[in-house]
N, C-alpha and C positions, 0 to 999 in steps of 0.2 A: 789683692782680694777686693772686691768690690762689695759693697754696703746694697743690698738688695733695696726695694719700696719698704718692702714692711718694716725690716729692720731700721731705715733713713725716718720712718715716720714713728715708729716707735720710740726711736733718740728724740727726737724733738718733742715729744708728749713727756717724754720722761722730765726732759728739761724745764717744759712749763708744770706739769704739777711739781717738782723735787721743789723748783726756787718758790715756789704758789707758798708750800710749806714751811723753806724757811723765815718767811714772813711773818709764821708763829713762833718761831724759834726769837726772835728780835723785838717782839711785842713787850714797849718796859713794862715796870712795874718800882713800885719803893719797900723800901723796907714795911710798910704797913699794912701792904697789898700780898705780902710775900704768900706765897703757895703752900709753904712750908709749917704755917702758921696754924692751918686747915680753919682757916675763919667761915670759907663757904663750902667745906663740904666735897660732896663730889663733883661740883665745878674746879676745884683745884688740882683733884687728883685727876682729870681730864686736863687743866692745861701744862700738868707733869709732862701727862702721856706722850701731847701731842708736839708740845717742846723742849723736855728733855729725851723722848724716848724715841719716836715715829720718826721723825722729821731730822733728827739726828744723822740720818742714812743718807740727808740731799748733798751733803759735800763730798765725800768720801764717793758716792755713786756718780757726780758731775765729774770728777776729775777720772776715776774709771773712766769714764767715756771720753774724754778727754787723751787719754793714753791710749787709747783702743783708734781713734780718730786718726790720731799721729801717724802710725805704723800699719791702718788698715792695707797698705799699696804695699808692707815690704820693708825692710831694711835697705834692699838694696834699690827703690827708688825715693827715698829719704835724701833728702836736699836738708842740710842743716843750717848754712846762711841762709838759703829761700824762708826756711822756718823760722826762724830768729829774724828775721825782715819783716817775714806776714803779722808772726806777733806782737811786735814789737805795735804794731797800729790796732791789731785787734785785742791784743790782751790786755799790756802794759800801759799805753797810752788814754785808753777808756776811765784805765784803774785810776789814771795822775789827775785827768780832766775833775771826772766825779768828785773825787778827793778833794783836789782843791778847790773845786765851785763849793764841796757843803765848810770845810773851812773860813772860806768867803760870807759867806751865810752867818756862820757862827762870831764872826767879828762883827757883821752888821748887828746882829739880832743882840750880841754882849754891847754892844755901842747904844744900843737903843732903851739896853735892861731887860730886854725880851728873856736873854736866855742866862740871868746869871742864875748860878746853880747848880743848871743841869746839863751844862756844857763845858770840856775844857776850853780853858784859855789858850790860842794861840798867840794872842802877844807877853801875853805873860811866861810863857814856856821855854825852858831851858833850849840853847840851839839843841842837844842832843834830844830832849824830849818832841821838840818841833820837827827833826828830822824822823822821828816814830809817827808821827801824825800824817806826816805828811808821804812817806813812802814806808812805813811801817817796819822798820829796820831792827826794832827791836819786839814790838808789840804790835797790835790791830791801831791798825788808821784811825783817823778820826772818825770817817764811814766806814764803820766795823765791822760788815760782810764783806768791804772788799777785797780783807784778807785773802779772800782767796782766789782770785785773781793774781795777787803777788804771790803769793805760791807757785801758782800753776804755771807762772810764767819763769820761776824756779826752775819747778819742773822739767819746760821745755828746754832751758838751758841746760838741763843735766841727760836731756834725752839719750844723746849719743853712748853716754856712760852708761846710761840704765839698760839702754836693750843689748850694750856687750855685754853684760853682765847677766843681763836674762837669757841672752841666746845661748850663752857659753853655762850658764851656773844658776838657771832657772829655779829648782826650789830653793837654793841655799840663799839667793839672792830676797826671794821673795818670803821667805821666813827671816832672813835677820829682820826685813823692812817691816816685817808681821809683828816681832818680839816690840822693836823702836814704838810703833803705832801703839801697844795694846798695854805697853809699864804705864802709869800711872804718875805723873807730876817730873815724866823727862822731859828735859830740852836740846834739843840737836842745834838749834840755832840756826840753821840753814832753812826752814821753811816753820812756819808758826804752828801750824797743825799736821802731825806726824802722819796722820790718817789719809793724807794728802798725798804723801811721797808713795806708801806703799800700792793705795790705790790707782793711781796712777801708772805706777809700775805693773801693780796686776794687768790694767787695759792693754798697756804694751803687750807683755806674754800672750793674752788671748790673742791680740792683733797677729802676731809671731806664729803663732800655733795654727792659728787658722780657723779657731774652733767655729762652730755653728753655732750661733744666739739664738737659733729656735729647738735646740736639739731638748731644753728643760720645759719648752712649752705644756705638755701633757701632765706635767704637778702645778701649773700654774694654780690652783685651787689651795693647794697644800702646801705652797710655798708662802701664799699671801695669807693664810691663817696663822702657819708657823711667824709672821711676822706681827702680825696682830699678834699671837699671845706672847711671843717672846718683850715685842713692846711694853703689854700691859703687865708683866712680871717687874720686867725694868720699874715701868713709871709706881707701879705699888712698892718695890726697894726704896726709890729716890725719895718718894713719898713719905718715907718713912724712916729715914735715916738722913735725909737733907735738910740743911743744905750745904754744910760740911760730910761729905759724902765717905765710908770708908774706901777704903782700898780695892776691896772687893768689889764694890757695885760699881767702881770708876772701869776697871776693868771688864765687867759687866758691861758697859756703857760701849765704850772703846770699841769692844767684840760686836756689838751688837750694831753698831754705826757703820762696822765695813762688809758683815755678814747681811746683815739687811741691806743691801744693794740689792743680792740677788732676789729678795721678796719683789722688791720696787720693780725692775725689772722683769718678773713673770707678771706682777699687776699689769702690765704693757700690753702684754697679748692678747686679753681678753678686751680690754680697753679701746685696743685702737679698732676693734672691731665694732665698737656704739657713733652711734652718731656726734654723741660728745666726744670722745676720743679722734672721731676724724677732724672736728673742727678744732680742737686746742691743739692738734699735730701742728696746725696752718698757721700758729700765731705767731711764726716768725720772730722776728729782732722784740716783739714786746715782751717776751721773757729776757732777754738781755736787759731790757730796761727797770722792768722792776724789781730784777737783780740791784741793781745798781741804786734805784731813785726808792725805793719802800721806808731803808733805814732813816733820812732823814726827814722825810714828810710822818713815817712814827714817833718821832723823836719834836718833830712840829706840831701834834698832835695833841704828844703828852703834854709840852710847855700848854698849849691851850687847855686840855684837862683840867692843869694844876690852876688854873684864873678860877676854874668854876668852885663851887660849893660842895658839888658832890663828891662822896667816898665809894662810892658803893661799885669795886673795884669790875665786878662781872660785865658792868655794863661798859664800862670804858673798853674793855677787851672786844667786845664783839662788835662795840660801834666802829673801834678803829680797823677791824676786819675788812668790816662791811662798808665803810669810805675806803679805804687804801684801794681797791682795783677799780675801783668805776674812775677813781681820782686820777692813779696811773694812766687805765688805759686812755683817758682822755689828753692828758699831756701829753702818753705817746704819739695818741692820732695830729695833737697839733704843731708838735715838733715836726713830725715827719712830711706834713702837709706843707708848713708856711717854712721850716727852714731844713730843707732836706741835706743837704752839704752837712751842718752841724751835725744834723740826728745823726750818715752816716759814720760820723768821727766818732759821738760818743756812742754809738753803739756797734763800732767796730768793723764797719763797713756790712754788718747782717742782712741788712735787706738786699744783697747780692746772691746769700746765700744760702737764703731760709727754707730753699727746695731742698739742698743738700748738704747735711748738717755736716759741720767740721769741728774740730777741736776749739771746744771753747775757751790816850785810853782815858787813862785818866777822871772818868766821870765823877761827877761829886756825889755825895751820899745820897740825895733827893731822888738820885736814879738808878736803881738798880736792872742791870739786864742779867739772861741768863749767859751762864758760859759759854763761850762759843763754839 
């Protein structure tokens, strides 16, 4: 099955806004700054919404698509060395690089006094700890979005298993992975975010299936309000019962993270139809990058924050918004410009292939992020 224009251009918008948004998702904060506190009101209960509730949906919807990407041609023209060969440069290898450059970082900047605190120590870290940091084997890397990358690359190793088991055992397959995703405080061990494997797996089935991604277009109205409200439900729960969350609203959450996919997604259609929508479809490998480069230039941010005098936590929040992408897209443009060989390694070789979209801990008290 071939990935039409709309739908090729639609994935790639979904990808620059989804990761746009996880970028709220990773904005720190400390225990003094906490959300949970309500010190500022409804600026708090907004960045519940916006990072534990809304933006929640961008992992669980990238690996969707992701799964969907794998299998759009078939099962039976699935190459699985070819695919375990291509990722291994596109997925895997990005994930090591990044990794270990902000580790690198993090021993200059602890050498300096820059970062004690709010960074783990990598020479001080247990080898087993050190081997979590570094290829996340038990927990999140030390660049803490890249978990999902190591998943995904999980994932694509378990491909072959997953689509015999959907081609052959479709719901059963895809409710046990549903139940895994949605208990609250399990761990399979096998991939760090449960929401990951099932998603994943769902992309497969529709891939399998052959379904039509424009066939929900005509509720796209009604699909992106249902997400909106079910968001601002969530975020006044969290709100209000965080940040030890009960059971309930984790589940809540959980549901809501792989079921808001499909809001995200009908957003698509109306969207790629604006002028903005056509141009963020174009941005190519620079969502890949700020995938990868946001968490530790916020995390550079915050260490400069904490020098200053100010408390007044709103303001820190929206400066580092509003620096993070002009700051990204510039490093993108200079990477890519003056050392294009690097750029295509850490970014996976994408500028080959940004026409046609394919399948894409530790900290100390001073830093608190949100869950991931």
């Amino acid at each position: 099955m071939n990935v039409d224009a709309n739908v090729s251009s639609r994935i790639n918008l979904m990808r620059i806004v989804l990761i746009s948004g996880i970028v709220f998702v990773h904005i720190p904060f400390d225990a003094a700054s906490s959300p949970y506190d309500g010190t500022y009101g409804a600026f708090d209960w907004i960045r519940v919404f916006l990072t534990e509730a809304l933006f929640r949906v961008g992992v669980p919807c990238l690996s969707a698509i992701s799964g969907y990407l794998l299998f759009r041609s078939g099962q039976e023209n699935f190459s699985y060395k070819k695919t375990v060969r291509t990722k291994v440069q596109t997925v895997f290898l990005p994930f090591l690089l990044w990794n270990c450059a902000f580790i690198a970082a993090i021993v200059l900047a602890t050498s300096l006094g820059v970062g004690d605190g709010y960074l783990p120590d990598p020479l001080t870290a247990s080898g087993r700890d050190l081997m979590t940091q570094v290829l996340a084997v038990e927990d999140f890397p030390a660049n803490v979005p890249l978990y999902f990358l190591r998943d995904l690359f999980v994932c694509i190793l378990l491909s072959p298993i997953l689509a015999w088991l959907i081609s052959r055992a479709p719901i059963l397959t895809l409710t046990a992975l549903l139940v895994i995703a949605l208990i609250p405080e399990l761990s399979i061990y096998i991939v760090l975010k449960r929401s990951i494997l099932f998603s994943f797996s769902l992309g497969i089935f529709i891939a399998l299936q052959q379904f039509d991604l424009k066939a929900l277009d005509r509720f796209a109205a009604l699909g992106v309000f249902l997400l909106l409200a079910a968001s601002a439900l969530l975020a006044t729960a969290i709100f209000y019962t965080g940040p030890s969350l009960p059971d309930w609203v984790q589940f809540f959450r959980n549901a809501l993270a792989i079921v808001g996919a499909l809001g995200f997604w009908l957003l698509s259609a109306p969207l790629i139809k604006t002028q903005l929508g056509q141009r963020l479809a174009k941005t190519g490998s620079l969502s890949f990058w700020i995938f990868c480069a946001h968490y530790p230039l916020l995390i550079f941010l915050w260490i400069l924050w904490g020098k200053t005098d100010v408390s007044f936590y709103p303001l820190f929040f929206v400066l580092s918004f509003a620096l993070l992408f002009p700051l990204l897209a510039f490093s993108n443009g200079l990477c890519r410009r003056n050392f294009p060989r690097i750029y295509a390694i850490l970014t996976g070789s994408r500028t080959k292939r940004s026409a046609t979209p394919t399948s894409p801990h530790d900290i100390s008290p001073k830093l608190v992020t949100q869950q991931r």
